[in-house]
C-alpha positions in Angstrom: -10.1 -13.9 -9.5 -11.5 -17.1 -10.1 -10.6 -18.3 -6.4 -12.5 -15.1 -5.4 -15.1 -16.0 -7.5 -15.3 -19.9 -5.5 -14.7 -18.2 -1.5 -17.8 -16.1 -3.1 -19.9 -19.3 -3.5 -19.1 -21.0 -0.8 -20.4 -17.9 1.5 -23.8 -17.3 -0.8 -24.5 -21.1 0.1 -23.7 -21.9 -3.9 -22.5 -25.3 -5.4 -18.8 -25.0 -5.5 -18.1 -25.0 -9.6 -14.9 -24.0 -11.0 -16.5 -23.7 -14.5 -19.2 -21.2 -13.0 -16.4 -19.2 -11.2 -15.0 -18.9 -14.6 -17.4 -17.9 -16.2 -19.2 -15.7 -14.4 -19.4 -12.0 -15.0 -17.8 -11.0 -11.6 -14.8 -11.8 -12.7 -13.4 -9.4 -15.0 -10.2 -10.7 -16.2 -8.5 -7.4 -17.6 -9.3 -6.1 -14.1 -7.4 -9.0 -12.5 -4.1 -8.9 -15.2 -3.9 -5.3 -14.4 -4.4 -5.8 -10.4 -1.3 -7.6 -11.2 0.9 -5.8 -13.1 0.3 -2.6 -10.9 1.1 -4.8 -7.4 4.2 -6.3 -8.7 5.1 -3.2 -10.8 5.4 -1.5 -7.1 6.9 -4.3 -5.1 9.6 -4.8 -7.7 10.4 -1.2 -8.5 10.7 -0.8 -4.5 13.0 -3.9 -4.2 15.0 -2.9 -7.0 15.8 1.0 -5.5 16.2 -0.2 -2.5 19.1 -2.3 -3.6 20.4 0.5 -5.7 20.3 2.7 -2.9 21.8 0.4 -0.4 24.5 -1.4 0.4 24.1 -5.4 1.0 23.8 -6.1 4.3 21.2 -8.2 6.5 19.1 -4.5 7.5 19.2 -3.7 3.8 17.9 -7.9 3.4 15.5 -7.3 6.7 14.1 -3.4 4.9 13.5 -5.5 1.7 11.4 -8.2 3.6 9.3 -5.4 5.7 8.6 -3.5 2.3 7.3 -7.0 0.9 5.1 -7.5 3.8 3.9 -4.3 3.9 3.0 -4.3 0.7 1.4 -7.5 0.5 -0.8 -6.1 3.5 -1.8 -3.0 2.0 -2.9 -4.4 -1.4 -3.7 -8.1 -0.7 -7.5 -7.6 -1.2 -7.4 -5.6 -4.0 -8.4 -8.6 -6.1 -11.6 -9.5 -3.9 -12.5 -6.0 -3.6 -12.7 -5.6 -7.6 -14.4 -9.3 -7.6 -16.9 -8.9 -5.2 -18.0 -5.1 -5.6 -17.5 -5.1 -9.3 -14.9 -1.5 -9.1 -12.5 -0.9 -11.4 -9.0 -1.5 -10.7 -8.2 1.7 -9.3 -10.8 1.8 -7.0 -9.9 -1.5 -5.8 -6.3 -0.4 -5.0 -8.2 1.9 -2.7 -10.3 -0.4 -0.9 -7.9 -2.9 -0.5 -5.6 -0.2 1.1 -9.0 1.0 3.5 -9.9 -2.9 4.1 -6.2 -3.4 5.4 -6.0 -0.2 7.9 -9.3 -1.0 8.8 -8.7 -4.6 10.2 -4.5 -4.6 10.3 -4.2 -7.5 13.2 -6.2 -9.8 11.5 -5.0 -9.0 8.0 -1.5 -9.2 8.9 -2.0 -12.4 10.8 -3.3 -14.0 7.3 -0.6 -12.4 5.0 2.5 -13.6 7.5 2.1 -16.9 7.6 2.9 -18.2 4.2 4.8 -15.2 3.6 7.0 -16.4 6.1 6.8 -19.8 4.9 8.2 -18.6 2.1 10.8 -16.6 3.4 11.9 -19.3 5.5 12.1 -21.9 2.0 14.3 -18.7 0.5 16.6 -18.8 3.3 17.2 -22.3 3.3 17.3 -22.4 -0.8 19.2 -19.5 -1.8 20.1 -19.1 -5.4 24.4 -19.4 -4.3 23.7 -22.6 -2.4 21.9 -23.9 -5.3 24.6 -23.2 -7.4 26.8 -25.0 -5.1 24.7 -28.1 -4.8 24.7 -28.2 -8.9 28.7 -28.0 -8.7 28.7 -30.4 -5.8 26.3 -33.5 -7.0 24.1 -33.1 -10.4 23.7 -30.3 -12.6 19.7 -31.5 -12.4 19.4 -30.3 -8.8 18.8 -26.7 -9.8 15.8 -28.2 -12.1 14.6 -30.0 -8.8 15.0 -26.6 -6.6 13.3 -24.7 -9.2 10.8 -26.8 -9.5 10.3 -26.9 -5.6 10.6 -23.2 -5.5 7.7 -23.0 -8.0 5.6 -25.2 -6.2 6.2 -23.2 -2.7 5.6 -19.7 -4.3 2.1 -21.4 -6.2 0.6 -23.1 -2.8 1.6 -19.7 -0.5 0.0 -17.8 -3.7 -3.3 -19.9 -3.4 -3.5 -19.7 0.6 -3.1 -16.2 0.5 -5.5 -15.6 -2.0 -7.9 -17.6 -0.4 -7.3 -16.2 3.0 -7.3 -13.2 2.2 -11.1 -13.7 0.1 -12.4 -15.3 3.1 -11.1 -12.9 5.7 -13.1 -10.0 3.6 -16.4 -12.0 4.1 -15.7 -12.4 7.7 -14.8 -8.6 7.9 -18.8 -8.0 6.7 -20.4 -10.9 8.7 -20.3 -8.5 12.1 -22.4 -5.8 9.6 -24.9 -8.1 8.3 -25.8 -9.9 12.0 -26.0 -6.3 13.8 -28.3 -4.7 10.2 -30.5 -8.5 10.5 -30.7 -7.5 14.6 -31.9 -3.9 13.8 -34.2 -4.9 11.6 -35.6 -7.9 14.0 -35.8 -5.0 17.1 -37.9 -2.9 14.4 -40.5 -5.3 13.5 -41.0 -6.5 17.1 
């Protein structure tokens, strides 16, 4: 929320404050913790039947991915939606859903590149070849993989985020020029 709150700023022409993205009213924080819950609440009940369901294979693997994406697409501006028009969470489920089917290239373009980047780091770090590394060389290397893992998910969080923020500005900049064109042809 508070990176919404900053991508805000920067597009109103504000000084860039993390303190005043913090505090400021537009950021409702029980808004954002719920946003939260409900978007991993349905990516990991989804993950978790479809690996009841199926059986392990690399379609089962490649299903799990798509359903990831997917849903990373749908609901990926549900936190700028409730930070820069102020709806509850609900709502902003609803808009981010509207927002996404409303511009899908561009919106898929932003959320599939670090999600791939991520993917990618999974593939080459997977939890059994961890395992084997620790039984190999130093018990310590999971803490260093973990560590690394944390760091990957936490930077592809923050660009998506971002992205995402700034991508919802650009999808209203088309809006404003043609409204400021009207109204120029109206006065002439």
């Amino acid at each position: 929320g508070a990176a919404c709150a900053m991508v805000r700023q920067t597009h109103e022409g504000a000084a860039l404050s993390l303190r005043t993205a913090l505090q400021c009213g537009s950021v409702r924080y029980g808004t954002m913790v719920i946003l939260w819950l409900v978007t991993w609440g349905l990516a990991k009940g989804a993950l978790t039947v479809l690996s009841r369901v199926a059986s392990v294979s690399f379609g089962t693997l490649a299903i799990g991915v798509g359903i990831a994406l997917l849903l990373q697409v749908l609901l990926g501006y549900a936190m700028p939606a409730a930070v820069f028009t102020g709806v509850s969470w609900w709502r902003a489920l609803v808009a981010s859903v509207r927002e996404a089917l409303r511009h899908p290239l561009s919106t898929v373009l932003v959320v599939a590149v670090p999600s791939l980047a991520l993917i990618a780091w999974s593939l080459l770090m997977p939890s059994t070849r961890v395992g084997l590394w620790q039984m190999q060389s130093l018990p310590e290397i999971a803490l260093v993989c973990a560590a690394a893992r944390l760091a990957g998910w936490l930077v592809a969080d923050a660009v998506l985020t971002v992205s995402v923020a700034h991508l919802w500005w650009l999808h209203r900049v088309p809006a404003v020029a043609r409204a400021l064109g009207k109204g120029r042809d109206y006065v002439k």
